[in-house]
C-alpha positions as CSV (number, residue, x, y, z in Angstrom):
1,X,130.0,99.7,100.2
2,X,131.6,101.7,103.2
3,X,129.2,103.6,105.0
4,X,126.4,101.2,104.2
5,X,126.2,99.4,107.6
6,X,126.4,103.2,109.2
7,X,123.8,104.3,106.7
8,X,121.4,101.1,107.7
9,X,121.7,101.3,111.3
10,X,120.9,104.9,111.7
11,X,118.0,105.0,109.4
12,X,116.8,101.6,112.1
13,X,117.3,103.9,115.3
14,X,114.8,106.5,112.9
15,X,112.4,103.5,112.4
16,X,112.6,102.8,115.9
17,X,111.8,106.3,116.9
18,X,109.0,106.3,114.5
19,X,107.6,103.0,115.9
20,X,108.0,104.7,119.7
21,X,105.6,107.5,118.7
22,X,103.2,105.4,117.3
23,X,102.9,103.4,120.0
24,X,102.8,106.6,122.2
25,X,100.4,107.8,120.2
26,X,98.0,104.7,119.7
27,X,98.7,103.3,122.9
28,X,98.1,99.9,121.3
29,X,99.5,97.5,119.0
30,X,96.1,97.6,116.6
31,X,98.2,100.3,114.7
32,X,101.0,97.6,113.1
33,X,97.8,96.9,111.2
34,X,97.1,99.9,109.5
35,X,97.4,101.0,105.7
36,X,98.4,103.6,103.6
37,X,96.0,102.5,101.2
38,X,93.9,98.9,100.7
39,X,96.1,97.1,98.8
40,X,99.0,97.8,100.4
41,X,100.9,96.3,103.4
42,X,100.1,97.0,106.7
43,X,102.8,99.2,108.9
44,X,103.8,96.1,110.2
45,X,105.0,94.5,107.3
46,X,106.6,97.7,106.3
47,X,108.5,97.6,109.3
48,X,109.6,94.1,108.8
49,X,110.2,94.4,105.1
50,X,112.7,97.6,106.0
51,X,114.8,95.0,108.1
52,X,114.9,93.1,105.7
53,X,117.0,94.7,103.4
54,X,120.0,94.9,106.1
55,X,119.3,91.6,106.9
56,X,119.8,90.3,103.6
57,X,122.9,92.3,103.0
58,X,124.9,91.3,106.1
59,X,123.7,87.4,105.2
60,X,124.8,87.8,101.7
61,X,127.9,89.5,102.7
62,X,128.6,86.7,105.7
63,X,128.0,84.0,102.8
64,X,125.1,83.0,104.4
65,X,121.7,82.0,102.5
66,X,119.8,84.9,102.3
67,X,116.5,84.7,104.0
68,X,113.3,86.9,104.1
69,X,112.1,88.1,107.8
70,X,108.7,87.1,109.0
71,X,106.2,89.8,107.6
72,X,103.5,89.2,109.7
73,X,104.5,91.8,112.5
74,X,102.0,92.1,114.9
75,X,103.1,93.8,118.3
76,X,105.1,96.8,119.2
77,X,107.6,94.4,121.1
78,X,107.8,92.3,118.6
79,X,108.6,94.8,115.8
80,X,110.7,96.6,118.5
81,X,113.3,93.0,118.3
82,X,113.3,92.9,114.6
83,X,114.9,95.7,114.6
84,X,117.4,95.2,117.2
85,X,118.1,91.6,115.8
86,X,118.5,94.2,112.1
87,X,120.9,95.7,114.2
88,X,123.1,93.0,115.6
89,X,123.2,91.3,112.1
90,X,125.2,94.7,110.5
91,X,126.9,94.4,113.8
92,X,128.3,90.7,113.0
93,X,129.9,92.7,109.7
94,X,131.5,95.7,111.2
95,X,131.3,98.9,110.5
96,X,132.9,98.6,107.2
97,X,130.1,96.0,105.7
98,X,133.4,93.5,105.3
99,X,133.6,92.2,101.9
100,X,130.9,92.1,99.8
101,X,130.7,89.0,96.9
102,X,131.1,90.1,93.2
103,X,128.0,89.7,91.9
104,X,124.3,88.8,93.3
105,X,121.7,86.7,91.8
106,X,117.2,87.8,92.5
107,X,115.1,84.9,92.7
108,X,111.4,86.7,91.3
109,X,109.7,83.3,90.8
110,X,108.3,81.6,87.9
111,X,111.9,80.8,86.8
112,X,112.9,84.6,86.6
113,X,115.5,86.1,88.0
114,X,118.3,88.9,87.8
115,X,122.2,88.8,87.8
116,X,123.1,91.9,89.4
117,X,127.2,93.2,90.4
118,X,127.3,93.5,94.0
119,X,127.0,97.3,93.4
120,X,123.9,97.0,91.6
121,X,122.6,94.6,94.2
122,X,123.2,97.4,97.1
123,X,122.0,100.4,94.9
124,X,119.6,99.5,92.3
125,X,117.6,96.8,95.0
126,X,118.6,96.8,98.8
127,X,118.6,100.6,99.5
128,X,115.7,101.4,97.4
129,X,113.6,98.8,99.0
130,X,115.1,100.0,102.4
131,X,114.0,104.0,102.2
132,X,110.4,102.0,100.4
133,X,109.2,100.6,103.2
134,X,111.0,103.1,105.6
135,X,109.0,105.8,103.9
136,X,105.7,104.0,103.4
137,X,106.0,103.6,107.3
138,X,106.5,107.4,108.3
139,X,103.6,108.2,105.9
140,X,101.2,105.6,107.6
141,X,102.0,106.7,110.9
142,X,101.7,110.7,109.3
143,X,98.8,109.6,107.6
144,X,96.5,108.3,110.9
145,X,98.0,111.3,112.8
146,X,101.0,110.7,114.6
147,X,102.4,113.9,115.1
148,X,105.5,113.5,112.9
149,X,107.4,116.1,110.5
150,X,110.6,115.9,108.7
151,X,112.8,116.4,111.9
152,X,111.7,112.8,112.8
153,X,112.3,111.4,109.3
154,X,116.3,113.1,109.1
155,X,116.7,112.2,112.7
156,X,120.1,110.8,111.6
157,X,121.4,114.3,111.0
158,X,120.9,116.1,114.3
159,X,124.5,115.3,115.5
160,X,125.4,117.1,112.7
161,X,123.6,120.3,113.6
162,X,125.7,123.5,114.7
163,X,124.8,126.7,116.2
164,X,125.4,130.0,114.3
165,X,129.4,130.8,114.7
């Protein structure tokens, strides 16, 4: 689980970045409200469900209940503090991620649920559902055209980036 608060946070600064040029672009907050397709969230809701993954990991690794964000995300400031509030949760974990508990139990309604391991909590549900709805908002904003490519998308790499030797 090292590397998994790093991992979060970076891929937030990209969702941030993505949520700047939309709002650039629009110059409104009517585009939180647009769709990939009809019956799926709006960009919004993407946005807030991305943080939620984070958020649910610091809480569960803090002991905390662990409780959904709002998903009705309406305004560019708005979304703009869910994400920095994402941020200061995997802050109150350190870097590390702390300890995380042994195992995880899924509420999915209707009396059915899922006993996970912590490791199949992180990798088979939260970071899946995190790149999801990190995805599905890059291709909303791509798809009503935001001027976005892949350099946007893998934004966490650039530090990384060397000139020819």
């Amino acid at each position: 689980m090292n590397g998994l608060v790093e991992l979060f946070d970076t891929r937030l600064n990209t969702l941030e970045h993505l949520l700047q040029q939309g709002a650039s672009h629009f110059g409104n907050d009517e585009f939180l409200m647009l769709r990939l397709v009809d019956d799926m969230l709006p960009l919004g809701t993407q946005i807030a469900f991305t943080c939620n993954q984070p958020t649910n990991f610091a809480q569960w690794v803090r002991g905390d209940e662990v409780n959904n964000l709002d998903p009705d995300v309406t305004g560019v400031e708005e979304a703009t503090r869910l994400i920095s509030a994402t941020r200061a949760e995997l802050a109150s974990i350190g870097p590390a991620g702390a300890t995380a508990p042994e195992t995880k139990r899924l509420e999915f309604g209707a009396g059915r649920y899922a006993e996970l391991s912590g490791e199949e909590y992180v990798n088979d549900f939260l970071v899946p559902n995190f790149y999801f709805h990190l995805v599905t908002a890059y291709d909303i904003l791509r798809a009503n055209g935001v001027p976005l490519g892949k350099a946007n998308y893998m934004a966490h790499l650039l530090g990384r980036v060397k000139g020819a030797e």
